[in-house]
C-alpha positions, 0 to 999 in steps of 0.5 A, spaced: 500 500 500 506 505 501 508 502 494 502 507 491 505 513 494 512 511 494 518 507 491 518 502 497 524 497 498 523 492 502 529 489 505 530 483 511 535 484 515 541 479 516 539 473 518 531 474 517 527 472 510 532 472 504 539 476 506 544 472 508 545 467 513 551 469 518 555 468 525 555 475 526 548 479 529 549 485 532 545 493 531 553 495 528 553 490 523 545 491 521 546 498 521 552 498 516 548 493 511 543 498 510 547 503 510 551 499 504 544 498 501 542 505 500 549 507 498 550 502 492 542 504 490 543 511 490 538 512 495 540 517 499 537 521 503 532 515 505 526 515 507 527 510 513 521 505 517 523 499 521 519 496 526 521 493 533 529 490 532 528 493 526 527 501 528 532 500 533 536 498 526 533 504 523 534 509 529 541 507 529 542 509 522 539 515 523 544 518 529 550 514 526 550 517 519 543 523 519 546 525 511 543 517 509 535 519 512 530 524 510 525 522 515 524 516 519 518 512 521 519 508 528 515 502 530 513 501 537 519 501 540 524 506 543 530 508 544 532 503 551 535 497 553 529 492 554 529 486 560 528 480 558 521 478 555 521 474 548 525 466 552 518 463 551 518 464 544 525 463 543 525 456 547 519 455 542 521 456 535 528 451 538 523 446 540 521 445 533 524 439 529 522 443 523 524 438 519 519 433 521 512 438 521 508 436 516 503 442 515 504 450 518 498 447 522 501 442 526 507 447 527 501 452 530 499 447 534 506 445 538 508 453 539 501 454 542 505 450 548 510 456 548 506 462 545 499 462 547 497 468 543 495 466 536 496 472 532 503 472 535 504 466 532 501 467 525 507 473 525 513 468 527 511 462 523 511 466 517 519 464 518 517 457 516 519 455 509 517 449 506 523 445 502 520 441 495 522 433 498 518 435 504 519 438 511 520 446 512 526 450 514 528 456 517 528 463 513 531 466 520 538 464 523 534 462 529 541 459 532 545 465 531 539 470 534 537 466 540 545 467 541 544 475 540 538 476 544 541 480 549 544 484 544 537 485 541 535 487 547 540 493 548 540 500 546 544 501 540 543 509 540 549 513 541 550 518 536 549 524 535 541 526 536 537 526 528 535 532 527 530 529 521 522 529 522 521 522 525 515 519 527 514 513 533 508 509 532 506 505 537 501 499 539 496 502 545 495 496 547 504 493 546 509 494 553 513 496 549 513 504 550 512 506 558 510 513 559 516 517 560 519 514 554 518 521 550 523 524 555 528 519 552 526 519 545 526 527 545 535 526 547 535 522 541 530 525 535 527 532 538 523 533 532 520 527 534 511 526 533 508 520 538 502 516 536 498 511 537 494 506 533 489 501 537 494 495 536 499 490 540 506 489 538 504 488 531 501 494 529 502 494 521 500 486 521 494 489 525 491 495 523 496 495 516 490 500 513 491 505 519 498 504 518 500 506 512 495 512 512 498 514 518 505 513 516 502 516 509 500 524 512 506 524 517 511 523 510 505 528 505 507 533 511 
C-alpha cells in the first residue's frame, strides 16, 4: 500500500527472510548493511521505517550517519535497553524439529505450548519455509539470534541526536513504550511526533490500513 505513494524497498535484515545467513548479529553490523544498501542504490537521503529490532536498526542509522535519512518512521519501540521478555518464544521456535512438521498447522499447534497468543504466532511462523522433498526450514538464523538476544535487547543509540522529522508509532495496547519514554526519545530525535494506533506489538500486521495512512500524512507533511 506505501508502494502507491512511494518507491518502497523492502529489505530483511541479516539473518531474517532472504539476506544472508551469518555468525555475526549485532545493531553495528545491521546498521552498516543498510547503510551499504542505500549507498550502492543511490538512495540517499532515505526515507527510513523499521519496526521493533528493526527501528532500533533504523534509529541507529539515523544518529550514526543523519546525511543517509530524510525522515524516519519508528515502530513501537524506543530508544532503551529492554529486560528480558521474548525466552518463551525463543525456547519455542528451538523446540521445533522443523524438519519433521508436516503442515504450518501442526507447527501452530506445538508453539501454542510456548506462545499462547495466536496472532503472535501467525507473525513468527511466517519464518517457516517449506523445502520441495518435504519438511520446512528456517528463513531466520534462529541459532545465531537466540545467541544475540541480549544484544537485541540493548540500546544501540549513541550518536549524535537526528535532527530529521521522525515519527514513533506505537501499539496502545504493546509494553513496549512506558510513559516517560518521550523524555528519552526527545535526547535522541527532538523533532520527534508520538502516536498511537489501537494495536499490540504488531501494529502494521494489525491495523496495516491505519498504518500506512498514518505513516502516509506524517511523510505528505
Amino acid at each position: 500500500m506505501l508502494g502507491e505513494h512511494f518507491t518502497v524497498y523492502t529489505v530483511d535484515l541479516r539473518n531474517h527472510g532472504l539476506s544472508p545467513h551469518s555468525d555475526q548479529h549485532s545493531y553495528d553490523l545491521m546498521a552498516a548493511d543498510v547503510r551499504g544498501f542505500i549507498t550502492v542504490h543511490n538512495l540517499a537521503p532515505a526515507v527510513v521505517i523499521g519496526h521493533s529490532m528493526g527501528g532500533k536498526v533504523a534509529m541507529k542509522l539515523a544518529t550514526d550517519h543523519p546525511d543517509l535519512v530524510s525522515k524516519l518512521v519508528v515502530v513501537d519501540i524506543v530508544p532503551k535497553p529492554y529486560p528480558p521478555h521474548h525466552n518463551k518464544i525463543v525456547e519455542g521456535l528451538l523446540a521445533l524439529n522443523v524438519e519433521a512438521l508436516t503442515s504450518r498447522q501442526e507447527a501452530d499447534l506445538q508453539l501454542s505450548a510456548h506462545v499462547p497468543q495466536s496472532d503472535v504466532r501467525q507473525f513468527l511462523l511466517k519464518n517457516l519455509s517449506r523445502k520441495p522433498q518435504g519438511g520446512f526450514s528456517w528463513k531466520i538464523n534462529l541459532p545465531v539470534i537466540a545467541d544475540a538476544l541480549e544484544d537485541i535487547l540493548g540500546d544501540p543509540v549513541h550518536g549524535s541526536p537526528f535532527t530529521g522529522p521522525t515519527l514513533f508509532l506505537m501499539g496502545s495496547r504493546s509494553d513496549y513504550y512506558k510513559h516517560g519514554d518521550e523524555v528519552r526519545i526527545k535526547t535522541h530525535f527532538p523533532k520527534f511526533e508520538l502516536d498511537f494506533l489501537e494495536t499490540g506489538h504488531w501494529v502494521q500486521a494489525e491495523q496495516p490500513e491505519l498504518f500506512v495512512k498514518r505513516v502516509v500524512t506524517f511523510l505528505q507533511n
